[in-house]
N, CA, C and O of each residue as an XYZ file, in Angstrom:
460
protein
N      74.528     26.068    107.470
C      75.238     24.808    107.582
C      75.948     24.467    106.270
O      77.097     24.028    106.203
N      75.315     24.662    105.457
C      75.751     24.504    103.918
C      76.868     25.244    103.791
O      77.965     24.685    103.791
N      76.744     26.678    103.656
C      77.692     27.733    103.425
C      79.004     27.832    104.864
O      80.003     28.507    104.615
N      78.930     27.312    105.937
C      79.842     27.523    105.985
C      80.711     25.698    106.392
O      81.684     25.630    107.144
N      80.043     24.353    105.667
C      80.128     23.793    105.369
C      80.717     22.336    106.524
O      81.449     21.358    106.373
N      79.842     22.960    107.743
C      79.963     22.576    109.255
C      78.507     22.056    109.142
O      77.596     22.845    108.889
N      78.212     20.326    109.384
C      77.505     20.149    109.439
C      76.259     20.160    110.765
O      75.082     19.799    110.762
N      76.972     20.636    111.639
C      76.437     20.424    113.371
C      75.675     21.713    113.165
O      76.046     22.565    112.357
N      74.214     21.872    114.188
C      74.279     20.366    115.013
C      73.717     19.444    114.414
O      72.992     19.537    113.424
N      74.130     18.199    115.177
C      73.499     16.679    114.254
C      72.200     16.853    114.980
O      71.375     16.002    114.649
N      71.833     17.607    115.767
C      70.256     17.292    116.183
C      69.462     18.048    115.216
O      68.262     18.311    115.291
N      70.275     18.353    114.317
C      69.030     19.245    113.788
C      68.502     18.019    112.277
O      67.720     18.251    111.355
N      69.125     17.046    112.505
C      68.466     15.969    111.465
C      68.578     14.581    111.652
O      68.819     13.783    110.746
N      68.358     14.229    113.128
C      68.562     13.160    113.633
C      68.153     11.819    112.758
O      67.007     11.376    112.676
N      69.361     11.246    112.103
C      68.656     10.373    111.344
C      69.260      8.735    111.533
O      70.465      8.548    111.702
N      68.567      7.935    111.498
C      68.896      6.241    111.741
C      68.378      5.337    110.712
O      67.296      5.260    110.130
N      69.665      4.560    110.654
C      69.516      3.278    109.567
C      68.853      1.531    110.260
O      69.025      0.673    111.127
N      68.217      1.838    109.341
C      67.855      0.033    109.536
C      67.738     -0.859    108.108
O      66.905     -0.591    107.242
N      68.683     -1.933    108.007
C      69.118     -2.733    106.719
C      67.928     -3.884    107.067
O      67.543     -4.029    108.227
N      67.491     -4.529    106.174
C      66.651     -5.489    105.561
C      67.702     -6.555    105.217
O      68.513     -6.346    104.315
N      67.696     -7.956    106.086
C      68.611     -8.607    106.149
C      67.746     -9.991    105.054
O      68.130    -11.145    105.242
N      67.155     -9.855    104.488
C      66.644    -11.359    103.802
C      65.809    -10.011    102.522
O      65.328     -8.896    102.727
N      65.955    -10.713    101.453
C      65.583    -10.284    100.007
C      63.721    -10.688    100.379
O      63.157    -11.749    100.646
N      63.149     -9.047    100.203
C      62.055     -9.221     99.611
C      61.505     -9.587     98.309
O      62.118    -10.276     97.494
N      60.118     -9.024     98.099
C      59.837     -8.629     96.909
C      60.160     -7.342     96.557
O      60.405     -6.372     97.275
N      60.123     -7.475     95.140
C      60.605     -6.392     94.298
C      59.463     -5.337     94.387
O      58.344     -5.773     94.118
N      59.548     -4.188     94.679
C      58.398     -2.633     94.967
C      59.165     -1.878     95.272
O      60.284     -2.010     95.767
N      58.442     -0.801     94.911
C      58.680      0.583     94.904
C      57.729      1.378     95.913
O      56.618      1.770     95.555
N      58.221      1.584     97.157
C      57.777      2.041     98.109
C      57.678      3.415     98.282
O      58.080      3.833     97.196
N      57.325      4.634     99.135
C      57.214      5.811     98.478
C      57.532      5.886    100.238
O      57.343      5.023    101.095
N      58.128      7.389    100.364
C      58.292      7.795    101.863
C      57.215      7.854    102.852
O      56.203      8.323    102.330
N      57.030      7.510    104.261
C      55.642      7.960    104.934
C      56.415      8.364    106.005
O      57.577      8.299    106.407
N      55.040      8.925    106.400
C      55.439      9.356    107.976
C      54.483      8.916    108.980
O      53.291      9.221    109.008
N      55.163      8.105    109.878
C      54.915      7.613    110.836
C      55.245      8.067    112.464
O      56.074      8.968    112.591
N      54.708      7.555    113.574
C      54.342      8.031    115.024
C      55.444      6.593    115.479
O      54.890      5.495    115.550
N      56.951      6.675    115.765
C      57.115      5.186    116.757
C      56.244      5.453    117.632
O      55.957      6.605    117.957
N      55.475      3.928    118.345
C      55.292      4.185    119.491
C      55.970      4.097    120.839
O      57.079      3.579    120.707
N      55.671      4.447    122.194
C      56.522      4.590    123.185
C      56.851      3.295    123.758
O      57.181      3.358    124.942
N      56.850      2.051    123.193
C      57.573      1.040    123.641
C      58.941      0.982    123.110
O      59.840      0.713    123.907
N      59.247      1.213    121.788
C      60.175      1.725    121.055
C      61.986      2.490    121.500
O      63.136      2.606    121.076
N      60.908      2.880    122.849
C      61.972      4.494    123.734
C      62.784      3.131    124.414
O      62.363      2.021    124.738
N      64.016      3.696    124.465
C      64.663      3.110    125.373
C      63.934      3.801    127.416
O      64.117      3.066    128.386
N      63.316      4.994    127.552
C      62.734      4.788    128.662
C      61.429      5.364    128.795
O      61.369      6.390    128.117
N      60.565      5.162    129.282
C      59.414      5.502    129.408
C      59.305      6.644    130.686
O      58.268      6.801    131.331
N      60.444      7.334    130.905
C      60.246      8.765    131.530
C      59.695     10.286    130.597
O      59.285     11.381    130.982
N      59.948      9.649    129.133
C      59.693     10.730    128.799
C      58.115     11.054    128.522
O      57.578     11.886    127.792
N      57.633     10.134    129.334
C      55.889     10.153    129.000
C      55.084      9.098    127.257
O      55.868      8.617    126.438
N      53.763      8.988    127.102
C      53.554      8.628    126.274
C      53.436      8.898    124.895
O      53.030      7.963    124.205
N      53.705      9.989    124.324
C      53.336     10.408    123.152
C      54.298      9.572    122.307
O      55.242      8.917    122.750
N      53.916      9.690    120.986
C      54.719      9.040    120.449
C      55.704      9.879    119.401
O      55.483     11.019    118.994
N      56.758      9.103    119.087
C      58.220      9.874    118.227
C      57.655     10.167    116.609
O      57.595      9.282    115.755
N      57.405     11.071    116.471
C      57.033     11.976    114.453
C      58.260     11.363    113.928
O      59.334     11.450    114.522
N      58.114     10.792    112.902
C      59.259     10.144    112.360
C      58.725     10.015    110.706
O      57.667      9.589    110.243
N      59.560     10.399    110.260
C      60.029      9.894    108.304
C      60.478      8.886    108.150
O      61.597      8.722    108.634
N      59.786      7.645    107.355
C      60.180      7.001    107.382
C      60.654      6.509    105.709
O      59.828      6.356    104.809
N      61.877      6.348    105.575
C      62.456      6.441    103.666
C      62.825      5.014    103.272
O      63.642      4.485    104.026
N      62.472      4.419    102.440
C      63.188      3.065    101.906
C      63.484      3.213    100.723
O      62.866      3.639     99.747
N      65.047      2.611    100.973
C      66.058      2.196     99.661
C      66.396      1.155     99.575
O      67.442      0.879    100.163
N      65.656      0.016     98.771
C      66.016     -1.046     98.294
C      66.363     -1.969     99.284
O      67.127     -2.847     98.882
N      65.958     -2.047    100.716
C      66.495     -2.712    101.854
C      67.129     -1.676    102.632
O      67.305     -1.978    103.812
N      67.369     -0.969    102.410
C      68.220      0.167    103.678
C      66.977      1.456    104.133
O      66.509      2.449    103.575
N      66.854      0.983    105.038
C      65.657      2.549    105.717
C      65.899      3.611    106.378
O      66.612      3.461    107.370
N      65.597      4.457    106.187
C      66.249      5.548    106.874
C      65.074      6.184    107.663
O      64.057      6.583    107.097
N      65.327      6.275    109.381
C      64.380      7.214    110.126
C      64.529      8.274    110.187
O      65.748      8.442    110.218
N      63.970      9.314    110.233
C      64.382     11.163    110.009
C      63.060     11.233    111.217
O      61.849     11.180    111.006
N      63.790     11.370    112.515
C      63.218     12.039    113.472
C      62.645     13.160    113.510
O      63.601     13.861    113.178
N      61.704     13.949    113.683
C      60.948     15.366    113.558
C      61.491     16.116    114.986
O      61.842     17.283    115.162
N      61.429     15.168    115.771
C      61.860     16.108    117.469
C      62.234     14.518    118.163
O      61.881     13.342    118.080
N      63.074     15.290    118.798
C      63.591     14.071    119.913
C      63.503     14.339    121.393
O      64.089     15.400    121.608
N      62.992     13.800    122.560
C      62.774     14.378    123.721
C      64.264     14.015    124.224
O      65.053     13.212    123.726
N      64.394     14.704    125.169
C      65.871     15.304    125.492
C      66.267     13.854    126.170
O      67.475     13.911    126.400
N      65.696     12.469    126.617
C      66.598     11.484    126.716
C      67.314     11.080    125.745
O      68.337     10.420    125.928
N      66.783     11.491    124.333
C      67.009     10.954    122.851
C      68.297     11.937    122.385
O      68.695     11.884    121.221
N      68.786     12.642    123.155
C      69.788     13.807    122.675
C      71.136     12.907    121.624
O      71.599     11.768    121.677
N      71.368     13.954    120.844
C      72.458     13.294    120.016
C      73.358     12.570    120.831
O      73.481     11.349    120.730
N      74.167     13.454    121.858
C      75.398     13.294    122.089
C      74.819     11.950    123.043
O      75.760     11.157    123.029
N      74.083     11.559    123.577
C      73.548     10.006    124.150
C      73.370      9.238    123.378
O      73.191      8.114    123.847
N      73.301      9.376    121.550
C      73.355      8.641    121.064
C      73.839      8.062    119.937
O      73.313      7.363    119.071
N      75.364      8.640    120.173
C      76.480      8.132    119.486
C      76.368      7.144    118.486
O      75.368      6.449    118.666
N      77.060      6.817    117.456
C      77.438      5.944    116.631
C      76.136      5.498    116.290
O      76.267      5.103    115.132
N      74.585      5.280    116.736
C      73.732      5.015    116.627
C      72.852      6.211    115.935
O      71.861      5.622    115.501
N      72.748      7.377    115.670
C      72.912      8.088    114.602
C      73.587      8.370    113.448
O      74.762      8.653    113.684
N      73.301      8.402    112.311
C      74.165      9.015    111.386
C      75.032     10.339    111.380
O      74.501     11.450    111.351
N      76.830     10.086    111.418
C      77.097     11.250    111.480
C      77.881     11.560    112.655
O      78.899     12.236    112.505
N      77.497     11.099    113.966
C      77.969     11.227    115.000
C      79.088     10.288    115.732
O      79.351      9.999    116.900
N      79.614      9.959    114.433
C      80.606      8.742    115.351
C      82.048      8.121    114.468
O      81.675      8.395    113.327
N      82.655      7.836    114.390
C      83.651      7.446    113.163
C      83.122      6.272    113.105
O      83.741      5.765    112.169
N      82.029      5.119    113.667
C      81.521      4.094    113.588
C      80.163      4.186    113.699
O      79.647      5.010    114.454
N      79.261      3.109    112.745
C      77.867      3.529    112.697
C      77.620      2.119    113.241
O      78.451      1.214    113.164
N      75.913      1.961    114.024
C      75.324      1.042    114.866
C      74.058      1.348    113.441
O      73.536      2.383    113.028
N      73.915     -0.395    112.937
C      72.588      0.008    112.103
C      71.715     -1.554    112.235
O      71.748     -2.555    111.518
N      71.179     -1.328    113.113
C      69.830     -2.613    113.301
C      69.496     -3.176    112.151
O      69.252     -2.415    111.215
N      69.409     -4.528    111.958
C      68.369     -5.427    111.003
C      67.584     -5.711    111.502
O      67.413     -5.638    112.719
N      66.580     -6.290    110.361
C      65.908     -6.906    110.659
C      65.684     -7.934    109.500
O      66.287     -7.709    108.451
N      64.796     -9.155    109.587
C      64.362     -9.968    108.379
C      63.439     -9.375    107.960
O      62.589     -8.831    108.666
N      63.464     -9.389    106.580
C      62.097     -8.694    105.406
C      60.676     -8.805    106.253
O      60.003     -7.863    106.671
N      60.411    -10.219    106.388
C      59.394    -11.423    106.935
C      58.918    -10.167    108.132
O      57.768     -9.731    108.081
N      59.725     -9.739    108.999
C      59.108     -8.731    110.123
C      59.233     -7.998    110.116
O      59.118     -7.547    111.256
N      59.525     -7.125    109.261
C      59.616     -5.815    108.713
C      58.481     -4.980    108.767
O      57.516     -5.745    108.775
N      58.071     -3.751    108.809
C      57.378     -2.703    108.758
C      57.285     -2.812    107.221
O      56.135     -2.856    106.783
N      58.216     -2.859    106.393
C      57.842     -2.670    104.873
C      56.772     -4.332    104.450
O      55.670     -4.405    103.905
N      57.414     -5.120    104.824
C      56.656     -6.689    104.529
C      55.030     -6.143    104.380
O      54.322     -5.925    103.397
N      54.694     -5.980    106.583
C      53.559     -5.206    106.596
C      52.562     -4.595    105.958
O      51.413     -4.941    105.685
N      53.415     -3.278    105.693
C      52.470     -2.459    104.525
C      52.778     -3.347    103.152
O      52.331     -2.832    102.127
N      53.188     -4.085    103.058
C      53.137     -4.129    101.474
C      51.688     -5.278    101.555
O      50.712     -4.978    100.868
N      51.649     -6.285    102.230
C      50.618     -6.779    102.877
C      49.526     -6.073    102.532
O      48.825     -6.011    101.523
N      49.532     -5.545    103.602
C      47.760     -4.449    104.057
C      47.418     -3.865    102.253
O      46.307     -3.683    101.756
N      48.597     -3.704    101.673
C      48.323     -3.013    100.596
C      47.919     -4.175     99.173
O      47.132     -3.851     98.284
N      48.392     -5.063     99.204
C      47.912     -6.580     98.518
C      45.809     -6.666     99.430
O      44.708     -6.707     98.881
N      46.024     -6.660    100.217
C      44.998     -7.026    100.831
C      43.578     -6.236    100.313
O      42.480     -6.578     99.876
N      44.138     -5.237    100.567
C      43.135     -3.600    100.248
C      42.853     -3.876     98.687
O      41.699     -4.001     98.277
N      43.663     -3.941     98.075
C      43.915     -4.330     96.845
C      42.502     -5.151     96.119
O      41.676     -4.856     95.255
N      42.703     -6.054     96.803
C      42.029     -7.396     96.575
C      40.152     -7.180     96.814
O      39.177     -7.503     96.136
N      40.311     -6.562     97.966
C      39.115     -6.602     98.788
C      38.616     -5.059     98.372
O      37.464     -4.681     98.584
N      39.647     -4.215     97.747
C      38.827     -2.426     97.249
C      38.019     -2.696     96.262
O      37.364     -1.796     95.736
């Protein structure tokens, strides 16, 4: 892909943005990897397991790095809502306050306190 400088296919790094719309606190978060669960799916044909996912934060901008996608999740179904696949990008907010990062930073104050 590199060498001959064609980035396709985009399934081979299915990746999605989500922006942090209200200023947290200031941290330094480190990458994890996380399971979405199957409420998440836009359909519940593809059974229950849940989506292997990377999950990266930059300063308010997150990036999901899918591991496998079941074939409702195929790139070309999901246009502009991937990175890469669209001359226009679809990128979800959310407020800090309900955030997955808020969360762990939480549990991790908490642990903190109580280790």
């Amino acid at each position: 892909m590199i060498l001959n400088g064609d980035p396709d296919p985009q399934s081979f790094y299915p990746l999605q943005l989500t922006q942090l719309i209200t200023k947290g606190f200031v941290h330094n978060h480190a990458g994890i990897k996380i399971d979405l669960p199957p409420e998440s799916r836009e359909s519940e044909k593809d059974g229950t397991e849940d989506l292997p996912t990377y999950r990266l934060y930059f300063d308010g901008l997150i990036t999901h790095y899918y591991l496998g996608l079941p074939l409702s999740y195929s790139i070309e179904n999901l246009k502009g809502v991937m990175v890469g696949t669209a001359d226009s990008l679809i990128v979800t907010t959310v407020p800090f306050e309900n955030s997955l990062q808020y969360f762990c930073m939480q549990e991790a104050i908490l642990t903190s306190r109580n280790g």
